[in-house]
C-alpha positions as CSV (number, residue, x, y, z in Angstrom):
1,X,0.0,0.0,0.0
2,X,1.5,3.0,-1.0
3,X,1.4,6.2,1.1
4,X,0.5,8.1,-1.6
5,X,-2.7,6.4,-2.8
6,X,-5.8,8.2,-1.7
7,X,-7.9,4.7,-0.5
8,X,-4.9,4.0,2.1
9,X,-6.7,5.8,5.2
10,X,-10.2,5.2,6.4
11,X,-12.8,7.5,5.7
12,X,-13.2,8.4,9.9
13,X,-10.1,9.7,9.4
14,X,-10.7,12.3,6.7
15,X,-13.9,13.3,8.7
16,X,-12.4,14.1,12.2
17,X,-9.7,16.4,10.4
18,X,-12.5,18.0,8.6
19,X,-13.8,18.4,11.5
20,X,-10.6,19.4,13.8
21,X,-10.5,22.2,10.5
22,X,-13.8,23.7,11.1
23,X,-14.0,23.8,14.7
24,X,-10.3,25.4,14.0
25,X,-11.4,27.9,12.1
26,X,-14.4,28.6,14.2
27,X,-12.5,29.3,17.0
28,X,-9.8,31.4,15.5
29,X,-12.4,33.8,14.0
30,X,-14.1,34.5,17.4
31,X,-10.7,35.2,18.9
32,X,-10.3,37.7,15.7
33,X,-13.0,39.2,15.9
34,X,-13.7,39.7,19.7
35,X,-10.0,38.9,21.5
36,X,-11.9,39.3,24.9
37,X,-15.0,36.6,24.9
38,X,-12.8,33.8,26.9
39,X,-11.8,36.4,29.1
40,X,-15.3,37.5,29.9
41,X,-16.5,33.7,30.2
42,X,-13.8,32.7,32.9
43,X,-13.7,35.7,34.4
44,X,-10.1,36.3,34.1
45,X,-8.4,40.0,33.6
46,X,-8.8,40.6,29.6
47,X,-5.7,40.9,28.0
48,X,-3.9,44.7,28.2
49,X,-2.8,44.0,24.5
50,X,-5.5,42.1,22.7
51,X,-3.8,41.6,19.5
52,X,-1.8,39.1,21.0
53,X,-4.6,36.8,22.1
54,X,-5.8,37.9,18.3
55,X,-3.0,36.8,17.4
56,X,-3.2,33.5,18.9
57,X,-6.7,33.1,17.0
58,X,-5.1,33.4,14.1
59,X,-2.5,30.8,14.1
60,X,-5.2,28.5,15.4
61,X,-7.4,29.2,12.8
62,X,-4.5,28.9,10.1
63,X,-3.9,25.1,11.6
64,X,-7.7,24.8,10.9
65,X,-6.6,25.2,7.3
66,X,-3.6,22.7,7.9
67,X,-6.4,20.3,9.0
68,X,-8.7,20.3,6.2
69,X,-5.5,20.1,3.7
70,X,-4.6,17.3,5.7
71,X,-8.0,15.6,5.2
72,X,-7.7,14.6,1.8
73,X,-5.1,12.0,2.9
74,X,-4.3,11.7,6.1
75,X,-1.6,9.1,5.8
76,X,0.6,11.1,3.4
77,X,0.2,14.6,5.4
78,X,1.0,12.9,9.0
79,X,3.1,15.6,10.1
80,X,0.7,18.3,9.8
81,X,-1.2,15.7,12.2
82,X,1.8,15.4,14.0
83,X,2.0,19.3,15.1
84,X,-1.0,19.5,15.7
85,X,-1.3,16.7,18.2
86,X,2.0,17.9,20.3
87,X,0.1,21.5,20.3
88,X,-2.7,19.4,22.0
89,X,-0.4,17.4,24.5
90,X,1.9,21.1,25.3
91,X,-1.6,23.4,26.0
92,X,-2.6,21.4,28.5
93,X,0.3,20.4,30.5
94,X,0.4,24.7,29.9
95,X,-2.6,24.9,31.6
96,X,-1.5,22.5,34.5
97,X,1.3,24.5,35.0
98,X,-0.3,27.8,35.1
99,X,-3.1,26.5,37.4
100,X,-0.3,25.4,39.9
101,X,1.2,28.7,39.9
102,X,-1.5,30.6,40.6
103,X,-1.7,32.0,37.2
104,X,-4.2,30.8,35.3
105,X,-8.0,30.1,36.8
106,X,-9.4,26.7,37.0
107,X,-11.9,27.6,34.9
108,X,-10.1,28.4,31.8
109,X,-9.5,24.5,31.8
110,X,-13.3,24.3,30.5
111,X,-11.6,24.5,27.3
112,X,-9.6,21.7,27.1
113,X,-11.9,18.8,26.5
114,X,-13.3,20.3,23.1
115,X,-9.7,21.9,22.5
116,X,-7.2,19.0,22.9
117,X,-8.2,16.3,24.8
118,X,-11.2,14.8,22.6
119,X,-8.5,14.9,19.3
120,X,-6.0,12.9,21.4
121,X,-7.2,9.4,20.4
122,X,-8.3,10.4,16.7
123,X,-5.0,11.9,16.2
124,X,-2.9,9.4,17.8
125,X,-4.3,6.2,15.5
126,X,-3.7,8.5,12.7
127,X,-0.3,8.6,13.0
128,X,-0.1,5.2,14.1
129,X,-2.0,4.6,10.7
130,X,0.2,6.8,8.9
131,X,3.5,4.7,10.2
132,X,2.0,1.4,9.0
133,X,0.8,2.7,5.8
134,X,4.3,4.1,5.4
135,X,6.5,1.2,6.4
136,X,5.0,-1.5,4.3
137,X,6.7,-3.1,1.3
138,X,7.4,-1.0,-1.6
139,X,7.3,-1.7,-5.2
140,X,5.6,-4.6,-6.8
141,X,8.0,-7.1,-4.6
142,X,10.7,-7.8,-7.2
143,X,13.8,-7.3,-6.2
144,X,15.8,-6.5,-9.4
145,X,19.4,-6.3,-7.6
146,X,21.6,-3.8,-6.8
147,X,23.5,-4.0,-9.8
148,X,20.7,-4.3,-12.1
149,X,18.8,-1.4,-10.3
150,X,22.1,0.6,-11.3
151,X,22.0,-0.1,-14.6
152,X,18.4,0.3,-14.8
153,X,18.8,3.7,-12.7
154,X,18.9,7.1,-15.6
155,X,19.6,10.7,-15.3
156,X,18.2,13.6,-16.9
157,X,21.0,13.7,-19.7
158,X,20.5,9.6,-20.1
159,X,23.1,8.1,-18.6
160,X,22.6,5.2,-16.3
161,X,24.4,5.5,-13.2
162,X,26.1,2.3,-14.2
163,X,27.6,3.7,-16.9
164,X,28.6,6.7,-15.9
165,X,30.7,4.8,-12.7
166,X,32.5,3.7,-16.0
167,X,34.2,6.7,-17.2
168,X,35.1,7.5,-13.4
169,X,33.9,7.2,-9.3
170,X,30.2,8.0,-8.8
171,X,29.7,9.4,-4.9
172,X,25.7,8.5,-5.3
173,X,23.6,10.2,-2.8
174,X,20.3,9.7,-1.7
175,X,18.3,12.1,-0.2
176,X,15.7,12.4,2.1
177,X,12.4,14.1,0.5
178,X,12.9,17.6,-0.5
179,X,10.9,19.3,2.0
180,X,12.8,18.1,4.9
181,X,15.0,20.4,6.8
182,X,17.7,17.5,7.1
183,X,17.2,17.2,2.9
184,X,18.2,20.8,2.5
185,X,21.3,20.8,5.1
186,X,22.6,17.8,3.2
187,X,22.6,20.0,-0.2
188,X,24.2,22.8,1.9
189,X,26.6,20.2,3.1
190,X,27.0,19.0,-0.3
191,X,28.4,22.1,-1.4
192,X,30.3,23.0,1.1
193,X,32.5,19.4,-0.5
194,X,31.9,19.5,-3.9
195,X,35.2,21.4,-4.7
196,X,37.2,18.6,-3.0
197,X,34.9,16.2,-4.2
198,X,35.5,17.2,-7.7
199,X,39.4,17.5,-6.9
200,X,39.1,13.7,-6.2
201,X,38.0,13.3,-9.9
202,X,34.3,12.1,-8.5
203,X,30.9,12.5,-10.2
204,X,28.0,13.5,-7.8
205,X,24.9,12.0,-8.5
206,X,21.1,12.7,-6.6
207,X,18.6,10.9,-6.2
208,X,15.5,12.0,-4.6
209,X,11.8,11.3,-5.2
210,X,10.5,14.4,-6.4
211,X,10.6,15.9,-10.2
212,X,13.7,18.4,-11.0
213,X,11.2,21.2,-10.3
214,X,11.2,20.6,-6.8
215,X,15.0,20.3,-6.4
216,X,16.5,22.5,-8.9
217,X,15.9,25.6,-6.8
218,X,17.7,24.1,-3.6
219,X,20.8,22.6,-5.6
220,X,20.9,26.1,-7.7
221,X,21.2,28.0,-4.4
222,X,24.4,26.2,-3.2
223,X,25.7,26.2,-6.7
224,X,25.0,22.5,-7.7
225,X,22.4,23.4,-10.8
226,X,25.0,21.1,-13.1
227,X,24.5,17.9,-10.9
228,X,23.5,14.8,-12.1
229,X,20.0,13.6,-10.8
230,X,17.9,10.4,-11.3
231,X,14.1,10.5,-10.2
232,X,13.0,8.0,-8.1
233,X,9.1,8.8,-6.8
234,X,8.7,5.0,-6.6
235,X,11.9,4.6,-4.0
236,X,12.8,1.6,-6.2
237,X,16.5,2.6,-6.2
238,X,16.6,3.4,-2.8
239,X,15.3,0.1,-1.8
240,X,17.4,-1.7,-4.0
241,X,20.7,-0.7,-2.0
242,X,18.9,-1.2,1.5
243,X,17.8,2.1,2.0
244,X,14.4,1.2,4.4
245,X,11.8,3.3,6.0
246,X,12.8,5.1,9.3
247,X,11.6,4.0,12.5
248,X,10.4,6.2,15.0
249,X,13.8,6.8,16.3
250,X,15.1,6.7,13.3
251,X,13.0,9.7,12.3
252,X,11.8,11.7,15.8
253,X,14.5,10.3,18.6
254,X,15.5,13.4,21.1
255,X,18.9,13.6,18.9
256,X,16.8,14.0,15.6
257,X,14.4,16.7,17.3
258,X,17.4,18.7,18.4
259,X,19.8,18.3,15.4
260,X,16.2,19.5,13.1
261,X,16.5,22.1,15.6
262,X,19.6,23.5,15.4
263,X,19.7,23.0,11.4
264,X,16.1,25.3,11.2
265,X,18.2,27.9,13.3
266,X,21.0,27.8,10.2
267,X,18.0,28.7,7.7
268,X,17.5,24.9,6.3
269,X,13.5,25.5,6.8
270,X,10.9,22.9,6.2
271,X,9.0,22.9,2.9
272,X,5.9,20.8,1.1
273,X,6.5,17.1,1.6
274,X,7.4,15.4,-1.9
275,X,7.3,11.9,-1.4
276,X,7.6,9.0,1.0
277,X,8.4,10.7,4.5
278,X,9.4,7.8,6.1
279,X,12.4,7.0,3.8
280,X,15.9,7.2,5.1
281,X,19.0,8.8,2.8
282,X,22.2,7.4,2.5
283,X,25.7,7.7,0.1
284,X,27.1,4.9,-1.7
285,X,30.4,5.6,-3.8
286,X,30.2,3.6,-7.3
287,X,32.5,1.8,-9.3
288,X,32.3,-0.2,-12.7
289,X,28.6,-0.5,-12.0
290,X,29.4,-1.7,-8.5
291,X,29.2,-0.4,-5.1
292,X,32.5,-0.1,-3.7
293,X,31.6,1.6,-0.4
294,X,28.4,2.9,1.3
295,X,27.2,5.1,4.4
296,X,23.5,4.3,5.4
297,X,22.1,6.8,7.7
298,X,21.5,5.4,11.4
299,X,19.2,8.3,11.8
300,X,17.5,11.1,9.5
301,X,20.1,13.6,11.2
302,X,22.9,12.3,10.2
303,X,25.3,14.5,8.6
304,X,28.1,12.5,6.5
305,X,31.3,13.4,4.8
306,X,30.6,13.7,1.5
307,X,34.4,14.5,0.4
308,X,35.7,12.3,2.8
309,X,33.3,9.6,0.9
310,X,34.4,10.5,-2.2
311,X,38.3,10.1,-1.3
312,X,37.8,7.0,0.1
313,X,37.6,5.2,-3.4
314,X,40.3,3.4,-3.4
315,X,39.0,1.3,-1.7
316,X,36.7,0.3,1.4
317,X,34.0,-2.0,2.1
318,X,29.9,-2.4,1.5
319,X,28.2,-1.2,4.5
């Protein structure tokens, strides 16, 4: 079952986001329009700047949009699920905290049962769905081989991948989907090396699981617009040379949350999800149509060295 086919999640789904979006939206244009009506119902001091708690309406009312976005397939757009669940774990444990120090009114917590805590459960077997739907087998079970799938493998310009590891080193590396912030710090990364990479006499070649539309902005960016690329939307390449789903770990350990942290504070934002999510990067250096060496991510943060890689081919072992 592919995570991109519409049928994958059940139709409950789709209806509590739709749902989730409206009551979103609802909310956020009451706050709008009259900051002080939650005020006035708890009986707490209205806000002395009301365009902040306006403010706050708004952002709820934009995840309302998320929500309904998300509702057309819940299973591919997990992570707008994802965000909006922890906002629905953090505003209560909020509230709990504000309660205990005497700053926030009991009553204000009349607003959690429709706010956060009825969504828990919906939410949660959601993205319990979404990790199933997204860590079953890919493809139509055949495994051509990793030699074949190289072969098999093109660029824009036509090549295979085997053949061009003919007329010199290939450093092939896979990427994460083009919207994730670890995706774009790799490109950074990647350019940061490609001088000494290129010093080495290596070919770069990407493979991602997008169209060149999506990537040719980030590569141009960091001055990589001339790379070679191959297309893989259908991971078939990626599984052929081992490269699985993530696990949870894999994908949102405490290391991973930090490192996407830190990496979003050096500009490498998030952007629209193209592709599988789930699926983990990794950099294999390319011989004569054969592997000579690879690096498969432990985790989606992992930050490799490219040029180091690249170096590294005379010789070294299959990971």
């Amino acid at each position: 079952m592919s995570a991109t086919d519409t049928t994958a999640s059940p139709r409950w789904m789709s209806r509590w986001l739709i749902s989730a979006g409206v009551y979103n939206l609802a909310w956020g244009a009451v706050t709008v329009l009259y900051p002080a009506w939650l005020f006035d119902l708890t009986g707490m001091e209205p806000p002395r700047y009301p365009f902040i708690w306006q403010c706050v309406g708004m952002i709820v009312g934009v995840f309302g949009v998320g929500y309904l976005a998300a509702s057309r397939d819940p299973a591919r757009h997990w992570p707008i699920v994802l965000v909006g669940l922890l906002g629905k774990i953090f505003g209560p444990l909020g509230y709990a905290v504000g309660v205990a120090r005497g700053e926030v009114p009991p009553a204000f917590g009349w607003t959690l049962p429709t706010n956060d805590l009825i969504w828990w459960v919906p939410f949660s077997l959601m993205l319990f769905h979404a990790f199933r739907v997204n860590t079953a087998p890919a493809g139509d079970g055949v495994d051509t081989g990793a030699e074949a799938a190289l072969a098999e493998a093109r660029t824009g310009s036509g090549h295979s991948v085997a053949e061009l590891s003919r007329e010199g080193p290939v450093l092939l590396v896979f990427l994460r989907h083009t919207g994730c912030t670890f995706c774009r710090e790799a490109i950074a990364d990647l350019g940061e090396s490609i001088d000494r990479i290129r010093a080495a006499r290596v070919r770069v070649v990407l493979v991602h699981q997008g169209t060149d539309e999506d990537l040719q902005p980030l590569l141009e960016r960091r001055g990589l617009g001339d790379l070679e690329r191959v297309s893989d939307p259908q991971a078939r390449l990626y599984e052929s040379l081992d490269l699985q789903r993530g696990s949870l770990g894999q994908l949102f350990g405490p290391s991973v949350w930090l490192a996407g942290l830190k990496a979003t504070l050096r500009g490498h934002l998030v952007g629209r999800l193209v592709g599988d999510g789930f699926r983990m990067p990794g950099v294999f250096l390319v011989r004569d149509g054969r592997v000579v060496s690879a690096y498969r991510h432990r985790t989606a943060a992992d930050r490799p060295d490219y040029a180091g890689l690249a170096c590294g081919s005379a010789g070294g072992g299959v990971a």
